[in-house]
N, C-alpha and C positions, 0 to 999 in steps of 0.2 A: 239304561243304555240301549235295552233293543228299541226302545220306543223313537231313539236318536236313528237309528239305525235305519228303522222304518219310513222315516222321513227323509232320508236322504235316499233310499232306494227308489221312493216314489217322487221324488223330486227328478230322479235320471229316469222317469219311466216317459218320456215324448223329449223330442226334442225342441218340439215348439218354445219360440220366443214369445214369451208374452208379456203383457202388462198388468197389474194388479185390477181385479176388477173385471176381469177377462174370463170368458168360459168358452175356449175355445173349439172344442171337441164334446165329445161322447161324453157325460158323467166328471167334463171340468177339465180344467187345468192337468192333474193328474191321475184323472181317469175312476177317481174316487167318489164322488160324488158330496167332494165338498168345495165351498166356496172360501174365496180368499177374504171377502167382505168383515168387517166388523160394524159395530155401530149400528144394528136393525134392531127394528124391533120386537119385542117380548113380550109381548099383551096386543093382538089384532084388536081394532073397534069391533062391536057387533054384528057390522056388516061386513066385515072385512078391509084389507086395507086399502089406504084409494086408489082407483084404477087412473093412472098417468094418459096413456093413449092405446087403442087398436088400432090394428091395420086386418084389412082383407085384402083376397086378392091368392091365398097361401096353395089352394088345392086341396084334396081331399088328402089323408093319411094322417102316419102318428110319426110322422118325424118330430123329433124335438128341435131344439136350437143350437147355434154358436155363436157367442158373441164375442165378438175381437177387432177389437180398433176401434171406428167409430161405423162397425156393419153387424148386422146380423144376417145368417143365412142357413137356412135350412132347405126340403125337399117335399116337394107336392104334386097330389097328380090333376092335370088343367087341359080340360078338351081334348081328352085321346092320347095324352102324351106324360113324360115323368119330368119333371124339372126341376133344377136347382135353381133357388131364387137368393138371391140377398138385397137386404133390405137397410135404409137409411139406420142408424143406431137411437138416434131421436127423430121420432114422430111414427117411423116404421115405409117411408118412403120406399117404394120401389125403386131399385137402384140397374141389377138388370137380371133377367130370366135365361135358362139357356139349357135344351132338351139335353137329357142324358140318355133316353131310351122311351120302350113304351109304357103303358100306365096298369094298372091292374086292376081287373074290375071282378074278381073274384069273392070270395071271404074276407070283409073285412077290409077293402080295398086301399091301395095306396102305401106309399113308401114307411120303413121305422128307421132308417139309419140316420144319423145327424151329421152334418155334413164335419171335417178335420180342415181345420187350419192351420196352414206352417208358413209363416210369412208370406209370400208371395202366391203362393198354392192354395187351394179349397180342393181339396180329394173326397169324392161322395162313391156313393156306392146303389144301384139303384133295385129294384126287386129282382128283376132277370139275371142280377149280374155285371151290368153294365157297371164300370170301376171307372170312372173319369178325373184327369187332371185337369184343375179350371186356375184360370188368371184372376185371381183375386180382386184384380181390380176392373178386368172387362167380363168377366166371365166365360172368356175365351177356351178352346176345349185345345188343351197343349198336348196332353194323348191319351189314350180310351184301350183299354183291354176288358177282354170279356171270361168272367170265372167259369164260366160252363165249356165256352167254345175254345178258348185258348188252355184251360186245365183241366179239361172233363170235371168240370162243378157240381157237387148236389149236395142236397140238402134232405134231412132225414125226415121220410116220409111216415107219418104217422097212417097206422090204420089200411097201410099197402100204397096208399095215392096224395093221400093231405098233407100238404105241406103249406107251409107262411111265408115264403118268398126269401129272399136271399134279404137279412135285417143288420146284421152288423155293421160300424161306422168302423173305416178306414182306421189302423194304427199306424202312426209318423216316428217310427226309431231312426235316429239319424239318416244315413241318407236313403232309409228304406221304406217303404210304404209295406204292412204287410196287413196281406187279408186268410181269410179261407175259406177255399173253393168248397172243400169238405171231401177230394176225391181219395181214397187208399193213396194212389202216388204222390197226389197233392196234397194232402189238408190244409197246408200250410203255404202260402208263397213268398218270398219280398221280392219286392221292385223296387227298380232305380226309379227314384223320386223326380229324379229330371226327364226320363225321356220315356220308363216301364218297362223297359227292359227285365225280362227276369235275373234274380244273381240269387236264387236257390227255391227249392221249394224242397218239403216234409214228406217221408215215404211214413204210412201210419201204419204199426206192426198190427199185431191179434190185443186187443186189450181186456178183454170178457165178455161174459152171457149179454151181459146189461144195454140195454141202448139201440140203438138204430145206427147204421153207418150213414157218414154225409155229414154235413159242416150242423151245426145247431144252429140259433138266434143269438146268440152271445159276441161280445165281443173284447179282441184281447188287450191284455194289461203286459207291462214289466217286472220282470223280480231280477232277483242278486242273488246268487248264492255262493257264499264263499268263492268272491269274485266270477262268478259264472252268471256272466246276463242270458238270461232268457228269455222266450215269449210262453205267456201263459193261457191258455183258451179252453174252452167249453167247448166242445165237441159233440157229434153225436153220440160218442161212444164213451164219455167221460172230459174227465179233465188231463188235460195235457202240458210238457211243458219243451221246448224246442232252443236248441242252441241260437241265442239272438244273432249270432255275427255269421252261421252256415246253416242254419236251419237244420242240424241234426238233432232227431228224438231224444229227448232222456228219459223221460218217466213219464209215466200215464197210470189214472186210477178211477177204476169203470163204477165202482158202486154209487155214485151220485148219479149216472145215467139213465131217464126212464126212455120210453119206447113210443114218446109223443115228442115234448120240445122241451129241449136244455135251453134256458133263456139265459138268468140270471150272470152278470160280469163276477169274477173270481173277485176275493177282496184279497189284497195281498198286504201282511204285516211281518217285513222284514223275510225270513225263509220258511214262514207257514202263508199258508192257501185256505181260504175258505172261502168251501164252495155249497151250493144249495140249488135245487131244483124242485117243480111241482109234480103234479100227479100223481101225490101218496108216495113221493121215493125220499127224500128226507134230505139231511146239511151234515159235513164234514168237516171238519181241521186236520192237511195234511201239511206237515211237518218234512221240509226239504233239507238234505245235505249232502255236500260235495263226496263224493266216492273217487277212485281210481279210474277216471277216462270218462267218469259219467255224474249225475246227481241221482242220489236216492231219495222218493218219497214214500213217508213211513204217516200211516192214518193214524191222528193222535184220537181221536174219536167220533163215535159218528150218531148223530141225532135223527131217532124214527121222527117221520113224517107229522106223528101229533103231538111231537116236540117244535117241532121248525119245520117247514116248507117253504119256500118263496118261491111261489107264480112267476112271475116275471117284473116286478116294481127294485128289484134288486135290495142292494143293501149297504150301510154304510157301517163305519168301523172310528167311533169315539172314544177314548177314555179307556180304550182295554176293553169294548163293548162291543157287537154287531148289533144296530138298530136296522128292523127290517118290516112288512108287515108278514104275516104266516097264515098258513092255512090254503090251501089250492082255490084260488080265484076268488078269497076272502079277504085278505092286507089287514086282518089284526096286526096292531102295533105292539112289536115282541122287542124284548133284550134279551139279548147272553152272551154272556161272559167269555171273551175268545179262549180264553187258554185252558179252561177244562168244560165249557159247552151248557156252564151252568144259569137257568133261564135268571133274571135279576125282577123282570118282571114282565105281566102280560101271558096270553095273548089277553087284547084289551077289545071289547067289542064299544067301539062308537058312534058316531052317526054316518061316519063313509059307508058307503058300498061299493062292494068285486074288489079287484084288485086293487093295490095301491104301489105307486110307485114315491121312491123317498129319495130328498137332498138334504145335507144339513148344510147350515150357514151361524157362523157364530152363535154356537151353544144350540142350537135349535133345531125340529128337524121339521121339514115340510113335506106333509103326506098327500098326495096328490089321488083319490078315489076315481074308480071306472064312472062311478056318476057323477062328475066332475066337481065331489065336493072337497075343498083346500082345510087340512088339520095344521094345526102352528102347534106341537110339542116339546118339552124340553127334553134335551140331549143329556139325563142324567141314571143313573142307573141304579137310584132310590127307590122313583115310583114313577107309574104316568102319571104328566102335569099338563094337562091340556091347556094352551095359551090364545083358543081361538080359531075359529072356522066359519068359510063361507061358499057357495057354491058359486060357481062359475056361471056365468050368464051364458043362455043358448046352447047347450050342451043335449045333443039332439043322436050320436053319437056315443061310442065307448073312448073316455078321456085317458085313453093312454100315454099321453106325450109327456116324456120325465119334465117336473119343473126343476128351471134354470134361475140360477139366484147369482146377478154380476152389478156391480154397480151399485147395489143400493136398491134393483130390481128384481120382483119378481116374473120371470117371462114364462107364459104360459103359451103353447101352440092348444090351440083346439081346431082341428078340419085346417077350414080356410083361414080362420080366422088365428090373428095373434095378441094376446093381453098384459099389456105391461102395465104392473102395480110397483107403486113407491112404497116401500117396506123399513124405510130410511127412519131410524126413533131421530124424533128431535127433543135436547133439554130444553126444558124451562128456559124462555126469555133467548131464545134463539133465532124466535123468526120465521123465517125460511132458511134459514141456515144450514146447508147439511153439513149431518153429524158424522156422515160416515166415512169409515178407514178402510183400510187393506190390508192385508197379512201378507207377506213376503212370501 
């Protein structure tokens, strides 16, 4: 029953209309970091699987993709400037480019947000802040507000001054667009999706010792609790969760917070939260429920750091499982057991290196390595079943960009460059036949 339960709360978490086959936003469809795809394959060749077509042209950064309809689009930085680009769906075509701000030539340089599409819209988000509504089909700029300037914006500075730019991808709840500035009055904002107008924003109480005030890296999800929509976010100062339809605070819980960068997206299953972050602070299962005028979150347990950490590759949520990699800027491929925190197996040492960022797709999960090497393992919580790895060509760069798995594709952003592999199994005596399906 909660498992039912679960799927239909993250079924209401975007209001995006989509199409099966579609990844339209941040970590998919529902914001989970799986795919709707069936039909791939479960045994890579030894080189990996074959590469369909590239495209250049993309700009420097780690944005990752969106794929919906027949475009894809994402965010790069090109001659002094930040742009969103979207791109033909076959071949990788430039379709059109359109400045949102300037570029970043600091640490690490260039955009991490993935662009949100909601039918007619593409909402990005750029490192300064710049929050832009574009015309999906000209890329026309319909309105633009700014999280620093318009909400006194920040972001939580590690070390007194270091900071990673403003990285989270726009969330689309019905008619709101909501981001976070990260300020005490702000954390939190929505806007009217048609014109940006504000229609609330989040006043951020005392939440504990732990953390850095200012928005984090992270970006938010949906939950239900006992009929109470809200939004969910990573914070600097922990996890948090906010009345979806007025933006009032309900609950906040600081000991997942460290004093550098909150990246990782909450995974939410039905009215628990799990959350995890790196730099030695550790993973939690907090357990929500409706109270009198509010929601309570109560810590069902909490995993030290050389239990669970996740860097920033995030994590996904199978079978009553979290698969993730661990370890602080390490992406061992770990299981455990969501409901009482119990490891199933791992951590696994393989041939990725640094971080890794994961998506699953039909049973599967794909581990994406800082040195741009690709792992294909199974989504089972027996043992690790490695089903094949290959490294990414030109990868000169830290390969941060989540892979995106829509179609029968796997799309991978590196820098400029973009690589789409056919991942499609075909039977016996099929041809070229695709075999692939979708899940509803």
């Amino acid at each position: 029953m909660r498992s039912r339960i679960a799927v239909w709360c993250l079924l209401l978490a975007v209001s995006i209309p989509v199409s099966a086959g579609d990844w339209p936003q941040w970590r998919g469809q529902r914001r989970d970091g799986r795919s709707t795809d069936t039909g791939l394959l479960r045994q890579w060749p030894e080189a990996g699987p074959p590469l369909e077509w590239s495209a250049a042209g993309l700009g420097a950064g780690y944005s990752s993709v969106a794929v919906a309809g027949k475009r894809i689009y994402t965010l790069g930085d090109i001659e002094g400037a930040q742009y969103a680009l979207a791109l033909e769906r076959e071949g990788g075509k430039l379709v059109w480019k359109t400045r949102i701000g300037p570029d970043w030539k600091d640490s690490y340089p260039g955009p991490r947000s993935t662009p949100t599409v909601d039918g007619d819209r593409v909402f990005v988000l750029g490192t300064e802040g710049d929050l832009c509504a574009l015309d999906a089909k000209s890329g026309k700029v319909v309105w633009k507000r700014n999280l620093a300037a318009d909400f006194g914006g920040k972001l939580m500075k590690a070390r007194g001054t270091y900071e990673w730019k403003f990285s989270e991808s726009p969330l689309v709840d019905g008619d709101r667009v909501i981001v976070t500035p990260g300020s005490n009055e702000a954390v939190l904002v929505a806007l009217n999706r048609s014109d940006g107008k504000e229609l609330w924003r989040t006043k951020l109480p005392e939440l504990g010792e732990r953390g850095l005030e200012g928005a984090g890296y992270s970006s938010a999800v949906v939950a239900e609790v006992d009929g109470v929509r809200q939004i969910v976010q990573l914070v600097g100062k922990g996890a948090i969760g906010v009345e979806a339809r007025t933006g009032r605070y309900l609950w906040g819980y600081n000991r997942v917070a460290n004093d550098v960068a909150n990246v990782a997206t909450p995974v939410i299953d039905g009215q628990r939260v799990f959350v995890s972050t790196g730099y030695g602070t550790g993973s939690a299962l907090i357990e929500l429920s409706a109270t009198d005028g509010g929601v309570k979150a109560r810590e069902a347990y909490f995993l030290a750091p050389d239990t669970m950490q996740n860097h920033h590759g995030g994590m996904v949520l199978d079978g009553g499982h979290v698969y993730s990699g661990t370890g602080h800027n390490k992406g061992f491929p770990l299981a455990v057991r969501l409901s009482d925190g119990k490891v199933a197996w791992g951590p696994v040492r393989n041939d990725g290196k640094g971080s890794a960022a994961v998506s699953w797709a039909d049973g599967m999960l794909y581990y994406r390595y800082q040195d741009g090497r690709m792992v294909l393992v199974e989504a089972t919580a027996e043992a690790y079943h490695e089903r094949g790895s290959f490294l990414i060509p030109g990868v000169e760069q830290f390969s941060w960009a989540h892979p995106v798995v829509a179609g029968g594709r796997l799309y991978l952003r590196e820098q400029d460059r973009l690589l789409v592999y056919d991942v499609r199994r075909r039977e016996p005596g099929t041809g070229d036949r695709d075999t692939t399906n979708t899940r509803d």
